[in-house]
N, C-alpha and C positions, 0 to 999 in steps of 0.2 A: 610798354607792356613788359612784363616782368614773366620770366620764364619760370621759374621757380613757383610764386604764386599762383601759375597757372596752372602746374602741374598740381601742386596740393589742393587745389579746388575743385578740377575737375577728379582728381581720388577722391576727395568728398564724398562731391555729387554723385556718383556713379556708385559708391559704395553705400549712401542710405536708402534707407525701406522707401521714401519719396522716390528715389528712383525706378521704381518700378513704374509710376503713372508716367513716367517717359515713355514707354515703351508699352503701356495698355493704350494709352488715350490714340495716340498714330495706328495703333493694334487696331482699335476701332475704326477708324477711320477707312481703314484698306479691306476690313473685312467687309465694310458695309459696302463700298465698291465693289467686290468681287462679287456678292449675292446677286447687287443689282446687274451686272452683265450678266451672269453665270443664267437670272430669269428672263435677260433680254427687258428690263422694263426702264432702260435708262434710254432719254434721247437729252434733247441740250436743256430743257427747263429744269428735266431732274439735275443731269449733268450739275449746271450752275448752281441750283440748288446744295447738290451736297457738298460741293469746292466752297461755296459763299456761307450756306448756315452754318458746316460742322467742320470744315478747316479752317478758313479766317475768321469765322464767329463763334467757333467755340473751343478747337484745338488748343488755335494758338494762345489764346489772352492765358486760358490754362497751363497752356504748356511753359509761355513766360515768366507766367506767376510763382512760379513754380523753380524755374531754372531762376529768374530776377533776383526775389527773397532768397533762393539757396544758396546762392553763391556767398553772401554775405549775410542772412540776417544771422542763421543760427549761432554763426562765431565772433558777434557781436550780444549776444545772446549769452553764450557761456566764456565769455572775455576772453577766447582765443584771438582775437581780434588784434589784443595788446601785445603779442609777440611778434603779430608784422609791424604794429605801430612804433615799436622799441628799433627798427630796424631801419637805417639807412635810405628809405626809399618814401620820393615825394608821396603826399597821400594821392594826388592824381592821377601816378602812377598804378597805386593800389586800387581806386574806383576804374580805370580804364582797362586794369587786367580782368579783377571783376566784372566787369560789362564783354570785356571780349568774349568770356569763357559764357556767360548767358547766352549771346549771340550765336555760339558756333552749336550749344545746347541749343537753339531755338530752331536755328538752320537744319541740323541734323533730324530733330524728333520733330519737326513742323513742316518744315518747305520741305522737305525731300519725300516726306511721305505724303505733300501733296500733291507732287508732280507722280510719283508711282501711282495714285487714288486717280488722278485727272488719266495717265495711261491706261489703266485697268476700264476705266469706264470707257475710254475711245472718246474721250470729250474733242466736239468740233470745234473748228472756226477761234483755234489757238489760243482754248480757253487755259489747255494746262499751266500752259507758259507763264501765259499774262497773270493767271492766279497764284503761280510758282513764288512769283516777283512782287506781288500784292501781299502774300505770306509773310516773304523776307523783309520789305521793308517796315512791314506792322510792325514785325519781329522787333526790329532792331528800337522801333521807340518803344515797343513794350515792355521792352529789355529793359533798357534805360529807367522808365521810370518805376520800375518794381526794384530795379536795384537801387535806385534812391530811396523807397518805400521803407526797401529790405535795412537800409539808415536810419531813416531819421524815426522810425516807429517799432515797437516788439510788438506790435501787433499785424505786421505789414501781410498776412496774409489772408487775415479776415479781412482787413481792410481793402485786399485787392479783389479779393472775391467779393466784395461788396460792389466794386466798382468793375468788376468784368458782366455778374449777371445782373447787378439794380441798372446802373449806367449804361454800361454796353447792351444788352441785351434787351431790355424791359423798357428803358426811355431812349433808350439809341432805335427801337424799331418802331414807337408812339408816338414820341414828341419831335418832331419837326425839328427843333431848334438842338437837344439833343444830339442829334443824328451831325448837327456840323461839327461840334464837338468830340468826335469820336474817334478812335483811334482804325478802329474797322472800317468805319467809311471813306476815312481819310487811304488806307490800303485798296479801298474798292475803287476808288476813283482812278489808282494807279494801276489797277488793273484793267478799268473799264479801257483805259488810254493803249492798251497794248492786246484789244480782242477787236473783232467785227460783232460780236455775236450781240443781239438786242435783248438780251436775258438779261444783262448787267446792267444794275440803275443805282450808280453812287447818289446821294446825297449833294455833295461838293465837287465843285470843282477842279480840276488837275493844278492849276496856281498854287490856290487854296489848300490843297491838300499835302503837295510838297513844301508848303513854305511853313505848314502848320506841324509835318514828320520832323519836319529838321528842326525846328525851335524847339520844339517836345522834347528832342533828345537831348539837343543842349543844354537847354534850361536842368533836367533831370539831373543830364550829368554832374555841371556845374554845382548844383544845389548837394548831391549828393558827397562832392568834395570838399566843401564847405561845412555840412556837417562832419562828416570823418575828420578833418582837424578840429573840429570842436569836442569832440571825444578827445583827443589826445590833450588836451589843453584840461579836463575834465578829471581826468585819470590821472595828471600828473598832481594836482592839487588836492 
C-alpha cells in the first residue's frame, strides 16, 4: 500500500458531490431505525428485515459502488491516472492502495452504520454483530470487484447498478440459481453462521460462501492489475 496514493484518494473521494450519498444512504439507514424504536414496532422479523433488505441488500452494493468506481474510475476517465502510472510504483501496488481506501470507505459508511442501526433497534439473539461482519465481508468483495469495474470499463457505474439492482436484487431474490451467485447471500450466509435467530435464511452454504468471497476478490483484484498495466503499455505507444 502506498501512503501517498492513499491520501490523494481518499482527498478525492471525500471532496466530490458523490460524497455526499456516503453519508445520506447510512443517513437513511439510522433514521429509519430510530422511527422504528422511537414507534416501538420493531421485534426480530422487522429487526432482520431492515439489517438484511436495506444494509446488506441495499446500502452496501450502493455504497461500494460508489466508493469501488470512485476511487479509480474517474482518474482514469480524465488520465489523471497517468501521473501515478509515470511513477516508480508496481501497478499492484496502485490497485491494492485503491481497493484499501474502497474498503475502509465501505467499513466506515456501511458496517459501522450497521452495527449503530442493529443497536438503535435493540436487535436480539446477536443479530447486530453477526450482520456487522456479513456487511464487512460483502464489503470487501464488493469493493474488489467495482474497483476492477471502475478499470476495465468508463462505464463501470451503470454497469454496476445494473448488476446491484437487475442481479442482486431482482434475480438474486426470484431465481434460485441467481441467489447462489450473489454476493449478498454469499454475506448472508456468513452471517447466518454467527446468529441463533431463525429469521436469517442464506441461500448457500457457509463453505460455499467463503470460498466463493475469497475467489471474487482475488479474481477482481488480480484482473484489475492486469488491466492497469495494460493501460500503461497503451498510453506509452
Amino acid at each position: 500500500m502506498n501512503p501517498t496514493i492513499a491520501m490523494i484518494t481518499f482527498r478525492s473521494m471525500l471532496g466530490r458531490r458523490r460524497a455526499l450519498l456516503l453519508f445520506v444512504l447510512p443517513g437513511l439507514l439510522l433514521l429509519l431505525s430510530l422511527v422504528l424504536r422511537l414507534t416501538d414496532t420493531n421485534d426480530m422479523e422487522v429487526d432482520t428485515n431492515v439489517l438484511q433488505t436495506f444494509a446488506l441488500g441495499a446500502v452496501l452494493p450502493l455504497l461500494a459502488l460508489i466508493a469501488g468506481t470512485g476511487v479509480i474510475g474517474p482518474e482514469i476517465d480524465d488520465g489523471q491516472i497517468m501521473y501515478i502510472l509515470t511513477k516508480p510504483v508496481p501497478r499492484r501496488t496502485v490497485v491494492l492502495t485503491k481497493l484499501a481506501v474502497a474498503i475502509v470507505l465501505v467499513t466506515l459508511f456501511a458496517a459501522v452504520p450497521t452495527l449503530l442501526a442493529g443497536l438503535i433497534l435493540g436487535a436480539p439473539a446477536g443479530l447486530t454483530p453477526a450482520f456487522t461482519v456479513g456487511v464487512l465481508v460483502g464489503g470487501v468483495a464488493y469493493a474488489a470487484v467495482f474497483v476492477a469495474l471502475g478499470v476495465l470499463s468508463r462505464n463501470a457505474v451503470t454497469i454496476g447498478l445494473l448488476y446491484a439492482l437487475v442481479w442482486e436484487s431482482l434475480f438474486g431474490n426470484f431465481a434460485p440459481g441467481a441467489k447462489k451467485a450473489s454476493i449478498v447471500q454469499w454475506a448472508l450466509s456468513v452471517t447466518h453462521s454467527l446468529t441463533d435467530a431463525s429469521t436469517v435464511h442464506p441461500a448457500v452454504s457457509l463453505p460455499t460462501a467463503v470460498t466463493m468471497l475469497v475467489v471474487v476478490t482475488l479474481a477482481a483484484t488480480v484482473l484489475a492489475t492486469v488491466r492497469l498495466r495494460s493501460l500503461t503499455v497503451a498510453s506509452a505507444e
